[in-house]
Each structure stands twice: as C-alpha cells, then as structure tokens.
TORBADO-797880 format. One record per atom (N, C-alpha, C): residue in three letters; x, y, z. Coordinates in steps of 0.02 Angstrom, whole numbers, padded with zeros to 5 digits, always signed. Layout:
BEGIN
ALAXYZ...
***
This chain:
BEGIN
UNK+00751-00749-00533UNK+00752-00689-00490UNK+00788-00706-00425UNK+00831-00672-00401UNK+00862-00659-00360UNK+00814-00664-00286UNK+00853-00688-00211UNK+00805-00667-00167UNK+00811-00597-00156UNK+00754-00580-00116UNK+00795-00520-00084UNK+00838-00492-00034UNK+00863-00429-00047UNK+00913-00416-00007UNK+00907-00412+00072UNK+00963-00464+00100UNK+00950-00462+00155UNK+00866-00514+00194UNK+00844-00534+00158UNK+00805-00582+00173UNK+00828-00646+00180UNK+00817-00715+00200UNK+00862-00769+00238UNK+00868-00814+00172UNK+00928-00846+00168UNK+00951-00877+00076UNK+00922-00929+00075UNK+00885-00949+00033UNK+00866-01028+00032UNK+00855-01025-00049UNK+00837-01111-00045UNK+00795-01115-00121UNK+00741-01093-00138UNK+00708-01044-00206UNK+00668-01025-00209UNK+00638-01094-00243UNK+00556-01077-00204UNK+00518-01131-00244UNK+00492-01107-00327UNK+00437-01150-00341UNK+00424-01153-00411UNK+00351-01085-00405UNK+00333-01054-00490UNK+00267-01020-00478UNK+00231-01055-00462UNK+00165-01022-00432UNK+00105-01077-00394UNK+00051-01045-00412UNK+00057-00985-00461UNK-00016-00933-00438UNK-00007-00930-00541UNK-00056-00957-00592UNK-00043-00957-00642UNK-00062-00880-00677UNK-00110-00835-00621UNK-00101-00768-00636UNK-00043-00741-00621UNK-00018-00753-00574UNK+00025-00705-00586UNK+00126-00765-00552UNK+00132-00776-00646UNK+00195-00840-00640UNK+00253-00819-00603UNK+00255-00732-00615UNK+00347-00705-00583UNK+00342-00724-00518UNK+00288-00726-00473UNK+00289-00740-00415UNK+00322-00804-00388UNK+00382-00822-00364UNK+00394-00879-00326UNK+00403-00873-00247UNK+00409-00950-00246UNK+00409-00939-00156UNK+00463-00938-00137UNK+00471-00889-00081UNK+00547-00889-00053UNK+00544-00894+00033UNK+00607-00887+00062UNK+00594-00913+00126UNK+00569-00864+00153UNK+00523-00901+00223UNK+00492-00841+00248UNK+00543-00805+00287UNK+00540-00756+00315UNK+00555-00701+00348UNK+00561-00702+00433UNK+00611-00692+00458UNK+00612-00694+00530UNK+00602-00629+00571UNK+00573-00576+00526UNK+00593-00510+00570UNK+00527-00472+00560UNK+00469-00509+00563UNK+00402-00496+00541UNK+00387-00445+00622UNK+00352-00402+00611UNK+00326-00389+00678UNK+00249-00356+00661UNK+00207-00348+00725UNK+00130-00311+00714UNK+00143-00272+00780UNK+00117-00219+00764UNK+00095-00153+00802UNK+00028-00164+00843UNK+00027-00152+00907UNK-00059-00200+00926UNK-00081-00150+00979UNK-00129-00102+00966UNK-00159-00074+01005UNK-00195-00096+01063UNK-00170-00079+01120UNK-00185-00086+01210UNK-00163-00029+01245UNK-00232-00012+01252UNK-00210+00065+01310UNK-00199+00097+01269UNK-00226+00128+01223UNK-00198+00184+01191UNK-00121+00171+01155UNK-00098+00115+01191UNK-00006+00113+01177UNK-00011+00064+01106UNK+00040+00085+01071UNK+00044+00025+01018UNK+00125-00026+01065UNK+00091-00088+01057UNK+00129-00141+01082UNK+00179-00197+01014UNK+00242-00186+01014UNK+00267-00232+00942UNK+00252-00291+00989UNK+00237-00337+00925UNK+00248-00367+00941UNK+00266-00443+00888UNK+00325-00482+00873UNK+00321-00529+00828UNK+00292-00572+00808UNK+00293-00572+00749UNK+00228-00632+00710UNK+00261-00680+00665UNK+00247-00743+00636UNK+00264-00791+00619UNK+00218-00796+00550UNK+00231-00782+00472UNK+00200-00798+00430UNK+00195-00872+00428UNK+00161-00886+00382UNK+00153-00963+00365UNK+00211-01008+00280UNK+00189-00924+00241UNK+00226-00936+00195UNK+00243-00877+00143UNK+00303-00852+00116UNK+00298-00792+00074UNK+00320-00790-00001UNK+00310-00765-00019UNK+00308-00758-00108UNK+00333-00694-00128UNK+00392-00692-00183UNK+00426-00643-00189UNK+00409-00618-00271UNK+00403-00564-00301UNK+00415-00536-00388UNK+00402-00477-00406UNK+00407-00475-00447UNK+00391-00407-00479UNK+00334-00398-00501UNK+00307-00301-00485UNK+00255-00299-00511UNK+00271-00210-00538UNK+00241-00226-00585UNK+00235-00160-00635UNK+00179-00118-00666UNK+00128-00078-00621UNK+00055-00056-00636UNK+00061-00047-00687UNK+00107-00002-00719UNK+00080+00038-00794UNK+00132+00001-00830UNK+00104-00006-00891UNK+00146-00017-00967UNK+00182+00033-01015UNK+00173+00109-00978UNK+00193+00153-01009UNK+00150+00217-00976UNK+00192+00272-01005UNK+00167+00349-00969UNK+00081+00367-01001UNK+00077+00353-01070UNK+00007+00357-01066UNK-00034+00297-01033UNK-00019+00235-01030UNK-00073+00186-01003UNK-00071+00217-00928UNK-00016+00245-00908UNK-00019+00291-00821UNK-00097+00343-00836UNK-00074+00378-00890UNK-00130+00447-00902UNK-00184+00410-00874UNK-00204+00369-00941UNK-00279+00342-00937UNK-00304+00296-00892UNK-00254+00264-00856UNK-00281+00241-00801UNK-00305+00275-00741UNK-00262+00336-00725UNK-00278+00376-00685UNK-00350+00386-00703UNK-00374+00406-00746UNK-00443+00427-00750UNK-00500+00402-00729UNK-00472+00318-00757UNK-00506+00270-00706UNK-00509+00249-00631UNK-00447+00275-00628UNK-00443+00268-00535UNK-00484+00321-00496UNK-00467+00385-00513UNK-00476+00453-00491UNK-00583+00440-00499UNK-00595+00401-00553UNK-00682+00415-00559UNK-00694+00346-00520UNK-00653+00302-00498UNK-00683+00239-00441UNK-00682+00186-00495UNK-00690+00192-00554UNK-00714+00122-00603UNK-00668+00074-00595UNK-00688-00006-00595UNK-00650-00037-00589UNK-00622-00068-00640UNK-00548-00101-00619UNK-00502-00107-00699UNK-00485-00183-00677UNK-00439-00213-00753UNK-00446-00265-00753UNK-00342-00269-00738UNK-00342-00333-00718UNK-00268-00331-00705UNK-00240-00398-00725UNK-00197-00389-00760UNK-00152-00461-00800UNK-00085-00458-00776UNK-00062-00502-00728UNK-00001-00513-00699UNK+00042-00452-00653UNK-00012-00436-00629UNK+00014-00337-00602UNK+00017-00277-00635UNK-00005-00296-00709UNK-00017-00244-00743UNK-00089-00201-00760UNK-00097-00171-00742UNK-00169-00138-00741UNK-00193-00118-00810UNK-00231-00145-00856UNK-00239-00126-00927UNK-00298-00082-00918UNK-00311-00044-00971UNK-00331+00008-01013UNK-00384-00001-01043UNK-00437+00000-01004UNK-00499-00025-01047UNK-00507+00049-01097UNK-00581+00026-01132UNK-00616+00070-01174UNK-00637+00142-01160UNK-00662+00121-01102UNK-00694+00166-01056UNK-00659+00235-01041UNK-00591+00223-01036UNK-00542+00268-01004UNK-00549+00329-01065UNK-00534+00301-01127UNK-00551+00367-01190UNK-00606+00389-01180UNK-00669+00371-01142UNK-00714+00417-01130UNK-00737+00470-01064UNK-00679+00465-01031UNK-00676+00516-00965UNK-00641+00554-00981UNK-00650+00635-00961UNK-00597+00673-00961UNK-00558+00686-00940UNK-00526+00709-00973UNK-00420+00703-00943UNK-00427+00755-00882UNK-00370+00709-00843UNK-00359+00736-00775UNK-00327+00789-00770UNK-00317+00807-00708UNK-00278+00889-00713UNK-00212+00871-00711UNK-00190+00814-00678UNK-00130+00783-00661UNK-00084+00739-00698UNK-00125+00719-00758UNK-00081+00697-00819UNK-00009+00712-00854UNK-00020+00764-00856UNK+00038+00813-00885UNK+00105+00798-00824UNK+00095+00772-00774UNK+00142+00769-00714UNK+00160+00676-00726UNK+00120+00628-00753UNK+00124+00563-00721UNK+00175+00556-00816UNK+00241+00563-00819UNK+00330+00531-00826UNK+00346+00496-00800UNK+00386+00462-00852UNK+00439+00382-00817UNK+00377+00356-00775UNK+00334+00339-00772UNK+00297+00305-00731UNK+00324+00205-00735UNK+00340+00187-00784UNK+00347+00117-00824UNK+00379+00108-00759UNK+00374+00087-00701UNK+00404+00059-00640UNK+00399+00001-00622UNK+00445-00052-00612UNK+00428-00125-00564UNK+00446-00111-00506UNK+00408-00140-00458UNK+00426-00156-00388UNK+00427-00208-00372UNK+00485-00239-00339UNK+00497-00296-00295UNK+00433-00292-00238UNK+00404-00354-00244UNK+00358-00353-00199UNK+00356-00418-00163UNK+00352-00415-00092UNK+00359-00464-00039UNK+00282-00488-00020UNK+00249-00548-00022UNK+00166-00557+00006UNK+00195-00595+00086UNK+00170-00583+00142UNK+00184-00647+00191UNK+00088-00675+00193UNK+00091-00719+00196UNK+00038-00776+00195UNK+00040-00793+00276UNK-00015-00767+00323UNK-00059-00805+00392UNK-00078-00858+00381UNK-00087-00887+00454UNK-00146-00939+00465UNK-00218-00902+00450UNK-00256-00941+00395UNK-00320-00915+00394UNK-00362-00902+00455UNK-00398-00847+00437UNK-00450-00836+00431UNK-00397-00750+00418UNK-00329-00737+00441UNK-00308-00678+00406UNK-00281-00650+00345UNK-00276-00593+00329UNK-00271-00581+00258UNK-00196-00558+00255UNK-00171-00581+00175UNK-00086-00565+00189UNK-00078-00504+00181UNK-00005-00497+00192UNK+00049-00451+00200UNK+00079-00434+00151UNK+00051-00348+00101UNK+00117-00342+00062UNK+00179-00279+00075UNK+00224-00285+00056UNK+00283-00241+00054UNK+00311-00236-00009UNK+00330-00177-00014UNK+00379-00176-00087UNK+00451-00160-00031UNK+00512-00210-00089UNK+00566-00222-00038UNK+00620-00166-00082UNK+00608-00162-00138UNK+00639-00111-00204UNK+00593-00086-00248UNK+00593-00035-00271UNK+00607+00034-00202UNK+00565+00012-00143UNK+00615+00036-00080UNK+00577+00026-00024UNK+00498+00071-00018UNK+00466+00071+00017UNK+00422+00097+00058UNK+00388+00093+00095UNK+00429+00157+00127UNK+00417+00153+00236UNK+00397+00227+00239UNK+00397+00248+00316UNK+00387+00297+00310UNK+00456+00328+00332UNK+00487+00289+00329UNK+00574+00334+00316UNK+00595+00365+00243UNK+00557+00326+00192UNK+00569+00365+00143UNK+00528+00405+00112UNK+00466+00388+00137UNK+00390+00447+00118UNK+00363+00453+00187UNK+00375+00514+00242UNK+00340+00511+00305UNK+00280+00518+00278UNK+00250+00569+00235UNK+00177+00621+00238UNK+00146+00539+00179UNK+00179+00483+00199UNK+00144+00405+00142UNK+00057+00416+00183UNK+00004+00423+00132UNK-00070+00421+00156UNK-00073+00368+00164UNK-00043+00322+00159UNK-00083+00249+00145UNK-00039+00191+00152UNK+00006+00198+00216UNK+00025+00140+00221UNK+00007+00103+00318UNK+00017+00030+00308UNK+00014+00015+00369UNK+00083-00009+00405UNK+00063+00045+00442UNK+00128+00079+00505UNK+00144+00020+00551UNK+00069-00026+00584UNK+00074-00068+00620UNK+00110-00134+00591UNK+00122-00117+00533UNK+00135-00208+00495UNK+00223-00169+00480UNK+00266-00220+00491UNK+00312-00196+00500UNK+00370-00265+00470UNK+00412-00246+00425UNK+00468-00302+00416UNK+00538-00244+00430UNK+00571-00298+00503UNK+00628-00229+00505UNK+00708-00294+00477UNK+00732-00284+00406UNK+00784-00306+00386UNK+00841-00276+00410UNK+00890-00313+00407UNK+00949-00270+00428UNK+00967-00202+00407UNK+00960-00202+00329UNK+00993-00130+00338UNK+00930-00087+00303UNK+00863-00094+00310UNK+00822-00034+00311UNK+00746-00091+00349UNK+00683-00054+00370UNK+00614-00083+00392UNK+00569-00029+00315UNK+00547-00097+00335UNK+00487-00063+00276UNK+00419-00077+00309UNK+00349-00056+00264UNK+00315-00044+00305UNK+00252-00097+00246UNK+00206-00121+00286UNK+00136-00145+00246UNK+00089-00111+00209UNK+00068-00093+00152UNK+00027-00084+00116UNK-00035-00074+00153UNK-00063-00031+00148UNK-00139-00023+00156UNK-00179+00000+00103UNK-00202-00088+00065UNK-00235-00080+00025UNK-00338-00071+00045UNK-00342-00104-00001UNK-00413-00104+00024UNK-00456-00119+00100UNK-00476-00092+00142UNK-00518-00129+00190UNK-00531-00198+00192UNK-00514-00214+00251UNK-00562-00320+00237UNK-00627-00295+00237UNK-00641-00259+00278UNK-00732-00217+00311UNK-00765-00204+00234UNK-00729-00198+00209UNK-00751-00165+00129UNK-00747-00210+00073UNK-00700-00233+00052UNK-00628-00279+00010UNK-00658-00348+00040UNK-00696-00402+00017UNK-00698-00467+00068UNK-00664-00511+00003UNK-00607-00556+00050UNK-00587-00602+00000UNK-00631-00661-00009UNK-00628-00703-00078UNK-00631-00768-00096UNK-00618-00821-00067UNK-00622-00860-00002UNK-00603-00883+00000UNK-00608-00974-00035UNK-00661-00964-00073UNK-00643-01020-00132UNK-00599-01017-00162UNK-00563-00948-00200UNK-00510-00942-00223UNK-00443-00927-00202UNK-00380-00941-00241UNK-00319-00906-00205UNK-00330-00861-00180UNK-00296-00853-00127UNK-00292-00775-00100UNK-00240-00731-00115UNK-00184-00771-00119UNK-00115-00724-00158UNK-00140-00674-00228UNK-00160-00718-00271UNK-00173-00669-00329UNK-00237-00605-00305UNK-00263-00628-00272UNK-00334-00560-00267UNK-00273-00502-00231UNK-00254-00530-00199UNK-00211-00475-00114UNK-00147-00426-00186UNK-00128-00485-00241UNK-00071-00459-00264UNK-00105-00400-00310UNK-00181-00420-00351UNK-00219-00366-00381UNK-00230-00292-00344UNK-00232-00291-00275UNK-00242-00252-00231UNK-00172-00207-00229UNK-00137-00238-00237UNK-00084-00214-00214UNK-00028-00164-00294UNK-00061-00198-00375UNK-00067-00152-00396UNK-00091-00108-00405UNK-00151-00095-00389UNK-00194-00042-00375UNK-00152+00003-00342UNK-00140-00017-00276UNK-00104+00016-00232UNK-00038+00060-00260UNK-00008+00024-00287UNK+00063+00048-00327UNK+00055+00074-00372UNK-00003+00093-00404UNK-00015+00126-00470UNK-00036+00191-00448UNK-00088+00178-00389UNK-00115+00267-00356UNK-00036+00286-00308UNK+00000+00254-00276UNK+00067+00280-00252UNK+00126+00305-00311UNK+00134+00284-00365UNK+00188+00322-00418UNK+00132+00387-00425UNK+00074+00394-00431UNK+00000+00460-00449UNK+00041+00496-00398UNK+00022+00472-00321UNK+00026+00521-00271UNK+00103+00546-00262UNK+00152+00503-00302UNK+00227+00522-00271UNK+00218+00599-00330UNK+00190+00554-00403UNK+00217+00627-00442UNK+00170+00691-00441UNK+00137+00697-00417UNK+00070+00737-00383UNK+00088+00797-00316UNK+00140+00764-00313UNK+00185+00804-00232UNK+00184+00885-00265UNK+00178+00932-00210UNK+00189+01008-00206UNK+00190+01015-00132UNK+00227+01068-00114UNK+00248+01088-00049UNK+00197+01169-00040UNK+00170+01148+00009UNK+00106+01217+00034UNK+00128+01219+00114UNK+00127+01294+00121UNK+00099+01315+00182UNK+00056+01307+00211UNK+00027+01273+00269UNK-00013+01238+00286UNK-00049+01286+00302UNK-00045+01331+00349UNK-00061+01397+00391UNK-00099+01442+00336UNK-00069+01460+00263UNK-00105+01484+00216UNK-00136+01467+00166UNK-00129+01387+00166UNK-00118+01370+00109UNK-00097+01380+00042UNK-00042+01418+00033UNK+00000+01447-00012UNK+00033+01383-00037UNK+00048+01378-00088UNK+00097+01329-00142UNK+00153+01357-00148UNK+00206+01345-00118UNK+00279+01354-00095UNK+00314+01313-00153UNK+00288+01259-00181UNK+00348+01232-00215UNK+00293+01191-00270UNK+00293+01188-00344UNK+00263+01159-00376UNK+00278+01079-00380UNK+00329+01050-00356UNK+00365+00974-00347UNK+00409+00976-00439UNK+00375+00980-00461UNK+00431+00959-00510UNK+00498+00959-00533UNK+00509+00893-00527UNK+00592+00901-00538UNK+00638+00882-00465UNK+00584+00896-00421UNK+00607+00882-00356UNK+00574+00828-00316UNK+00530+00781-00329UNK+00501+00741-00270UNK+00494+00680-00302UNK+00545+00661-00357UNK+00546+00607-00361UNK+00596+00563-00363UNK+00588+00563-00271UNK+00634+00553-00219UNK+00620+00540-00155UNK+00643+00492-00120UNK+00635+00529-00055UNK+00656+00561-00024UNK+00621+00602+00032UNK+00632+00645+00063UNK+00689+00633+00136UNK+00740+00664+00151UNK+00755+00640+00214UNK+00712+00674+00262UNK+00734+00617+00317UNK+00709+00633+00376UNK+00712+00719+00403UNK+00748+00735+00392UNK+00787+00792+00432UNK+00752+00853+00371UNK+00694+00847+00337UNK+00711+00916+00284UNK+00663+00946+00331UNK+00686+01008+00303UNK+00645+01066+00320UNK+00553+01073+00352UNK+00536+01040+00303UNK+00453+01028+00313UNK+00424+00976+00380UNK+00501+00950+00388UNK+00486+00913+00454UNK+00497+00954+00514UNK+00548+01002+00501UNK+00580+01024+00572UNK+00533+01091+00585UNK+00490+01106+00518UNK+00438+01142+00527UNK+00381+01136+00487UNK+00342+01098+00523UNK+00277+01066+00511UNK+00226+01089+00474UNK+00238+01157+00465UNK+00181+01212+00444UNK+00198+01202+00365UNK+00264+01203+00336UNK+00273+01187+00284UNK+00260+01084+00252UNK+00211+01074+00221UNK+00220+01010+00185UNK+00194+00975+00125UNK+00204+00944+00124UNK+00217+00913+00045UNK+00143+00878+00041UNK+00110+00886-00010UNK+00024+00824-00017UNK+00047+00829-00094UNK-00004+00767-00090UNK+00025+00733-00171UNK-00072+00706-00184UNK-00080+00683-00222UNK-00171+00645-00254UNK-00146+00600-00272UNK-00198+00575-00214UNK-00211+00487-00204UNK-00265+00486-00207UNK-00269+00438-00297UNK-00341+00434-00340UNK-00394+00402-00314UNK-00463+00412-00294UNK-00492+00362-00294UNK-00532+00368-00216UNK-00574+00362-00209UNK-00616+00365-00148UNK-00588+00318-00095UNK-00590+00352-00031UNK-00529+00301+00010UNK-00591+00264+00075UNK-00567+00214+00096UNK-00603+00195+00149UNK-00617+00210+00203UNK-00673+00223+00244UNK-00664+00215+00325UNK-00609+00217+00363UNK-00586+00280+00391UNK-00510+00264+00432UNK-00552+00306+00486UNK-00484+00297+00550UNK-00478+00351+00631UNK-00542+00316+00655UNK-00582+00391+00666UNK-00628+00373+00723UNK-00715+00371+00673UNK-00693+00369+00588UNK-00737+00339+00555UNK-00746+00260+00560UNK-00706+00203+00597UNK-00727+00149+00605UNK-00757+00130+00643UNK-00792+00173+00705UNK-00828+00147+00741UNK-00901+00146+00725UNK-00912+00178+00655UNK-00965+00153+00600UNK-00979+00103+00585UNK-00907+00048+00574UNK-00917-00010+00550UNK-00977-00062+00572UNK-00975-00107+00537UNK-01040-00153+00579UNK-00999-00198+00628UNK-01024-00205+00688UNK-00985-00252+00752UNK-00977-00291+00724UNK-01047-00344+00683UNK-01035-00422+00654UNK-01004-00421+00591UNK-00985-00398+00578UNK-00943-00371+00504UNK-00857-00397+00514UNK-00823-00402+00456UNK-00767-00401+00471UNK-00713-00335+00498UNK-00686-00355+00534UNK-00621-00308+00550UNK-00590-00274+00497UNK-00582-00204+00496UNK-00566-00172+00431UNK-00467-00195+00441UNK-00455-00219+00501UNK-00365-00228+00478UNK-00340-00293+00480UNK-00385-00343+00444UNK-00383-00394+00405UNK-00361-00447+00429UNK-00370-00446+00513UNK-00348-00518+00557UNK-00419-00573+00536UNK-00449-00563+00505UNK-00521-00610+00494UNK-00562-00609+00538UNK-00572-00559+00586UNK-00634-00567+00627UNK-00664-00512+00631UNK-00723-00539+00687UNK-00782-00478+00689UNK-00731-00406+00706UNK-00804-00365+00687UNK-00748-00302+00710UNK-00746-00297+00783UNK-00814-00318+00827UNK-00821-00323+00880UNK-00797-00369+00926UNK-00755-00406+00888UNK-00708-00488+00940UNK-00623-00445+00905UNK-00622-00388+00882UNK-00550-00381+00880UNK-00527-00294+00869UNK-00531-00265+00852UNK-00531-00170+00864UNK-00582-00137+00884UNK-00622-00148+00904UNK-00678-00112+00911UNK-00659-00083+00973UNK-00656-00129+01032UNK-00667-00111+01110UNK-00585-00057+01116UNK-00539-00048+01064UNK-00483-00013+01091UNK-00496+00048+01056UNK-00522+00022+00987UNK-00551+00100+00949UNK-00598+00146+00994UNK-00637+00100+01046UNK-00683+00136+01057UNK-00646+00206+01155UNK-00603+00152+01148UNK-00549+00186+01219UNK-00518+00260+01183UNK-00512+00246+01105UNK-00455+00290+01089UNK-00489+00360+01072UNK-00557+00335+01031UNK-00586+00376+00999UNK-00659+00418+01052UNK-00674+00382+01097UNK-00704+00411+01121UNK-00698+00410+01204UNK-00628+00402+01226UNK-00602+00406+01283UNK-00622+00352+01354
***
C-alpha cells in the first residue's frame, strides 16, 4: 500500500497489530493540530503524535451484510469485528427490518484510514484520508471531531468521534490500536447509514423538500443553497444511541475520565471551561 497522499515519504514499517495485518506504520505527520477550549475561544494549537499507522478499512462485505447490520446498530447490540469488517451475527435475522434498508446501495466501501498514537495516558487519533472526511465535505457531519484536526496540503480533514473515553474505557493491558481501529468501524459503518439516509427538510415546517436519492451521494459544496439558507437542510440516521455531548457533560462524573480522550479526570481537564461555556 501506497503512503498517503501528501503525507511525508518514508519507509513504511512492517504489520504490528495481528488483528488487523493491512495496517502498517508510516511516518508520522507534521501538520497535526488540537482545538483547545479557553475563554469560550477555541485556541489551535500543534501536537506531536508519537507514532501512526496507515490501511484500509471496509465495514460491510456487501449491501445486505449493510441491511442487517444496520439492525444491529440502530437496536444498540453489540457486533463482532474481523479486520474492519463488521460481521453478521445470528441475531440480526431476528430483528425487524429497518425503514432505511431499501436506501443502504453500493455500500461495499474501503476507507483509507490514518490512527496517530499519543503519549499515554491519551487515546488515538482517527481520520479517513480517502474519501476524505471533514466538514468541508459533510458540514451538517453529526459526529465528527472538529477540534482534532490534520491540515495536508491540498485538503484538512477532521477526527472521528467515536465512542466517549467517559463511556468507551480502553484496555490498557491490551493494544490500543486494534480496540480504537474497532471503534472506528463502527463509526464508518453508521457514517455510509447516515450519508445514504440524507433528505433535505424545511426546518421551519418540517416539510421534506427533497427525498436524497440519487443526489447525496456526494458531497455537498460549501456554497449550496441549504447553506446560504439555513432553514433549508439536509439530516441523514445515525444508528444507534449516541453519547453525552454540549452541556449534557457536565453530568459526567468529575473523577471519571474525560469524555475527549486526553486520559484524565474530567475535573483536571474540561470540566472548569465546560462549566464557563455552559453555564456562563
């Protein structure tokens, strides 16, 4: 496998993670940055991985293993995953079919996927580098992190927001690459759901202006319509019960981990700015 585009040329190393072999190591990245809330302001600011790992990952094996997985995502059950592929338990023939099936085509997708690896006690970094996704190419993206940022020369992409750390606690007896990379099909399996799930509503009436099909599987430019008037926009279903976000984290437990996965309390690291933002 090729590096990626526009990432710095070196020798790729050997697999290291025997779940998941496509993965090799490639050089790290010089254009890492984090978003860091002070004062209300978000502050960039650059960060230094330790080490990154580049391959492909492909949720579904096909348009029905998409169907029936959905079913499983959409009811919370948890699934089993072999090298980024999310298989198809038993179970799935016994839930009923979704409303959204009939929409999830061509799903059989790989994504180039980028991990950057911290100094512990933090949790890594993923990106898909092909197809990108930022919010240049999906603004109305539910679920990505805005603050985690790789800006390459000729596009920035944006970090995954998979599971909560607050929620999600890693192994740390075990690798951490393979759990973060499991996460991250998950992630890519409910994002092809939510891309082909897209319809355009009037916000104001909630009227269904546009059924998506045929049309949103794509991105959107910057400049369309639904941007330059807000009232019109696009929502898509993103399966699956979502975590604690906004001014639901000041729920969290203080001695608990940080739900944005620097490894600490919530109360030695977001808490005291959440609590400026959210309750003035």
């Amino acid at each position: 496998m090729n590096s990626p585009t526009n990432l710095p040329a070196g020798e790729a190393g050997l697999p290291a993670f025997p779940s998941y072999p496509q993965f090799i190591s490639v050089p790290v990245p010089d254009c890492v940055w984090l978003n860091t809330l002070a004062d209300r302001r978000l502050i960039p600011t650059k960060v230094q991985p330790i080490r990154a790992w580049q391959g492909l990952v492909q949720p579904f094996a096909s348009d029905e293993a998409a169907r029936l997985i959905l079913r499983l995502l959409a009811s919370d059950k948890a699934v089993d995953i072999a090298a980024g592929r999310i298989l198809v338990s038993p179970e799935a023939g016994s839930i009923m079919p979704h409303a959204a099936e009939p929409r999830l085509t061509d799903c059989k997708r790989a994504f180039d996927v980028l991990v950057l690896e911290f100094e512990p006690p933090a949790h890594p970094w993923v990106f898909s580098l092909s197809p990108a996704i930022s919010r240049t190419e999906f603004y109305n993206h539910p679920h990505l992190r805005t603050d985690r940022i790789l800006r390459l020369p000729s596009r920035t992409v944006h970090g995954f927001c998979i599971y909560s750390a607050a929620q999600f606690r890693l192994d740390q007896a075990l690798s951490v690459v393979p759990q973060v990379l499991n996460q991250a099909a998950i992630f890519l399996a409910k994002h092809i759901v939510w891309q082909k799930t897209q319809r355009l509503f009037n916000m104001a009436t909630g009227e269904m202006l546009h059924d998506g099909i045929g049309s949103v599987d794509r991105p959107f430019p910057s400049n369309s319509i639904w941007q330059i008037h807000p009232i019109e926009q696009w929502k898509g279903f993103w399966p699956g019960t979502e975590s604690e976000n906004g001014v639901n984290h000041l729920k969290l437990d203080p001695e608990g981990e940080c739900w944005c996965g620097k490894g600490l309390k919530y109360k030695d690291c977001c808490r005291s700015e959440e609590e400026k933002l959210w309750r003035g």
